[in-house]
C-alpha positions as CSV (number, residue, x, y, z in Angstrom):
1,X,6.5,19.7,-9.9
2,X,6.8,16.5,-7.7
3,X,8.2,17.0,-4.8
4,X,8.9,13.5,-3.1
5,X,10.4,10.2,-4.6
6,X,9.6,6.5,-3.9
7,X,12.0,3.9,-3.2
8,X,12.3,0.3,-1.6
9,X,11.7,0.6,2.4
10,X,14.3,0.0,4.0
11,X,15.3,-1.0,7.7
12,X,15.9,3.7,8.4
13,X,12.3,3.5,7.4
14,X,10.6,1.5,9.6
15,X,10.3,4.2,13.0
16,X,8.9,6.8,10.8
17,X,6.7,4.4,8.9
18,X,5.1,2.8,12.3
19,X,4.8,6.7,13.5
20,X,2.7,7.2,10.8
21,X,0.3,4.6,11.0
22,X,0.3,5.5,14.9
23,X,-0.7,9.4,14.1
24,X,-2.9,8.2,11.1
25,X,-4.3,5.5,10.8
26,X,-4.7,3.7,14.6
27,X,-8.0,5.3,15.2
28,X,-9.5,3.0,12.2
29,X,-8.5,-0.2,13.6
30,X,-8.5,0.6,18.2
31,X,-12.1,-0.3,18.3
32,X,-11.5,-3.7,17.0
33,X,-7.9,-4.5,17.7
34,X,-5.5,-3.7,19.9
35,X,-2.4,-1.5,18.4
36,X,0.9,-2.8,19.4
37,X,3.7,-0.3,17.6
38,X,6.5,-3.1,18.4
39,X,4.3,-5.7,16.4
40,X,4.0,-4.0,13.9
41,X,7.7,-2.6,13.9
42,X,8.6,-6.3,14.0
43,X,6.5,-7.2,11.0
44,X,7.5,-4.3,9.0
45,X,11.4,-4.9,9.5
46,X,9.9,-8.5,8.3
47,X,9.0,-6.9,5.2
48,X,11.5,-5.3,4.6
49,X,14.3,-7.9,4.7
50,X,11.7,-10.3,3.1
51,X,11.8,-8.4,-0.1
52,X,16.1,-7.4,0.0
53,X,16.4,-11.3,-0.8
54,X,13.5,-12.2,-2.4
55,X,11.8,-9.1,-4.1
56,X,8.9,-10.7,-6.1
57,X,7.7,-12.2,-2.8
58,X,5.8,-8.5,-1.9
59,X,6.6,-5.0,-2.2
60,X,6.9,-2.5,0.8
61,X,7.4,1.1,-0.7
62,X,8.5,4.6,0.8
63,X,7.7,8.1,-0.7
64,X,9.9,10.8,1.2
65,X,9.8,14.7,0.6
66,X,13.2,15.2,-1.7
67,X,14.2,18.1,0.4
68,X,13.5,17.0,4.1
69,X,13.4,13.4,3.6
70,X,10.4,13.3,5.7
71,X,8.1,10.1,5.2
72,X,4.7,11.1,3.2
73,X,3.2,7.8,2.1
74,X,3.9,3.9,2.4
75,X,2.4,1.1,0.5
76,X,2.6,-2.6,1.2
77,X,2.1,-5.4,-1.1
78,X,1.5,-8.9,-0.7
79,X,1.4,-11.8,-3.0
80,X,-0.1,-15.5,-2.8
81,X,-3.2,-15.2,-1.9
82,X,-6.3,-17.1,-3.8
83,X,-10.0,-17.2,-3.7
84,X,-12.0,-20.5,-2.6
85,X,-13.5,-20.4,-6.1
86,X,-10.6,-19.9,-8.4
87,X,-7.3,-21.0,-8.7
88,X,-5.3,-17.9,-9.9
89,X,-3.1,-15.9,-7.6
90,X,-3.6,-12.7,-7.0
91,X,-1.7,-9.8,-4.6
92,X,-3.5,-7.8,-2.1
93,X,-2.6,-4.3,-0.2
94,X,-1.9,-4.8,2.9
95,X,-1.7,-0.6,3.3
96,X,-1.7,2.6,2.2
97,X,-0.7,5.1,4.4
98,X,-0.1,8.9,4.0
99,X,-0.1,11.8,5.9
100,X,-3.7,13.1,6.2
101,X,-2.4,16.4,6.5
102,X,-1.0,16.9,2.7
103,X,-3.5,18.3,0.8
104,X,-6.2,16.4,-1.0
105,X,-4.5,17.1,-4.6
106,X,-1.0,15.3,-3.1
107,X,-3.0,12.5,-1.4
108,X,-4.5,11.7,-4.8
109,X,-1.6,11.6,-6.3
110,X,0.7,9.8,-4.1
111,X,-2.3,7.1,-3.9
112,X,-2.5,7.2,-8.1
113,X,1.4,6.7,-8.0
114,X,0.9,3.7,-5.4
115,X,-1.4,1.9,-7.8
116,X,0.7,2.2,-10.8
117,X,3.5,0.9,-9.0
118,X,1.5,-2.2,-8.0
119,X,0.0,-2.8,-11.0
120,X,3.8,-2.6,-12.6
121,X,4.7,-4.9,-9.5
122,X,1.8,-7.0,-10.5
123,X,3.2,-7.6,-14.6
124,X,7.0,-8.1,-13.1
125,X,5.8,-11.3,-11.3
126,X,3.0,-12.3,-13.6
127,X,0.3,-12.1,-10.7
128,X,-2.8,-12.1,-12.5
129,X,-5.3,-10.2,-9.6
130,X,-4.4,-7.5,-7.8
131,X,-7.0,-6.9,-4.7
132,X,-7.1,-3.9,-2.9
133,X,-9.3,-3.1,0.3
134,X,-10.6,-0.6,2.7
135,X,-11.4,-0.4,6.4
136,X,-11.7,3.3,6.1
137,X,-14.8,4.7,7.3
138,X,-14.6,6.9,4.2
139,X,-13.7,5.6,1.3
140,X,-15.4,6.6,-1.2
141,X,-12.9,8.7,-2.9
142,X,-10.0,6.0,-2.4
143,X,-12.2,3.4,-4.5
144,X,-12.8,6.2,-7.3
145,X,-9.2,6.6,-7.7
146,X,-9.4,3.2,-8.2
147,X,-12.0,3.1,-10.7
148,X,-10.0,5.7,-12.7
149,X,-7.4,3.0,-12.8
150,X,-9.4,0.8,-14.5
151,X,-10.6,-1.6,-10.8
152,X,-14.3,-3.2,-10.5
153,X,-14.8,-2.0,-6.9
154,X,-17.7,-4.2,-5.5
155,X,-18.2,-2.9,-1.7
156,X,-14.6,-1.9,0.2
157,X,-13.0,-4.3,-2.4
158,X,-11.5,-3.2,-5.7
159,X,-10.1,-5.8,-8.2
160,X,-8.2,-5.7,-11.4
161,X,-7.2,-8.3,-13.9
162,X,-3.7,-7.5,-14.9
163,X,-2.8,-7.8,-18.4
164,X,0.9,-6.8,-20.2
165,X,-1.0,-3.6,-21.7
């Protein structure tokens, strides 16, 4: 039985989903950048009021335990970006997060869940590439899920053409 529900971030989202990149995810990115939580707060409250008015413009999505509301998972979309070689648009993931701690089974889900929701997204606003990548230093498993979802994976990069299947 699932246990947790997506919905739309929203602006009582944005401490917990900072937190979690901060107990998460900084160590992947502290040897090459320089994490600033209030930066990031800032462009995730971006986000989030970004897609209230204009919601075909990227997708920034919460899923929450149903019975203690507490954040498992966040996924961020982006649209209008375009190769140097062709002219169609395609939408790339900015993140998935989760918590690492939820067991392998609920971290494959929730990240099979994402990718349905983008690839919906994807139809809704006729963006005809979705991209999604890794920094990861393991990713193998994230770019199988992928595959299974019907993505060419070449490297950290997975791609899929969206069609109105």
């Amino acid at each position: 039985m699932i246990k947790w529900s997506w919905h739309l971030a929203n602006a009582n989202d944005v401490k917990d989903i900072v937190a979690l990149a901060q107990r998460h995810f900084e160590t992947e990115i502290n040897e090459i950048f320089t994490p600033d939580p209030l930066f990031y707060a800032y462009n995730v409250n971006k986000a989030i009021t970004e897609q209230s008015y204009y919601s075909s413009k990227g997708q920034l999505i919460v899923a929450r335990n149903k019975e203690t509301y507490q954040l498992l998972a966040y996924a961020w979309l982006v649209r209008g970006g375009q190769t140097m070689y062709a002219q169609e648009e395609l939408a790339e993931a900015a993140f998935v997060h989760m918590d690492l701690t939820l067991s392998t089974r609920t971290r494959v889900c929730l990240t099979e869940e994402i990718l349905d929701h983008w690839i919906r997204w994807c139809r809704a606003t006729k963006i005809p590439v979705l991209v999604s990548t890794s920094i990861r230093r393991e990713q193998t498993a994230f770019m199988r899920i992928h595959e299974r979802k019907g993505f060419l994976i070449r490297g950290s990069i997975a791609y899929k053409r969206i069609t109105n299947e």
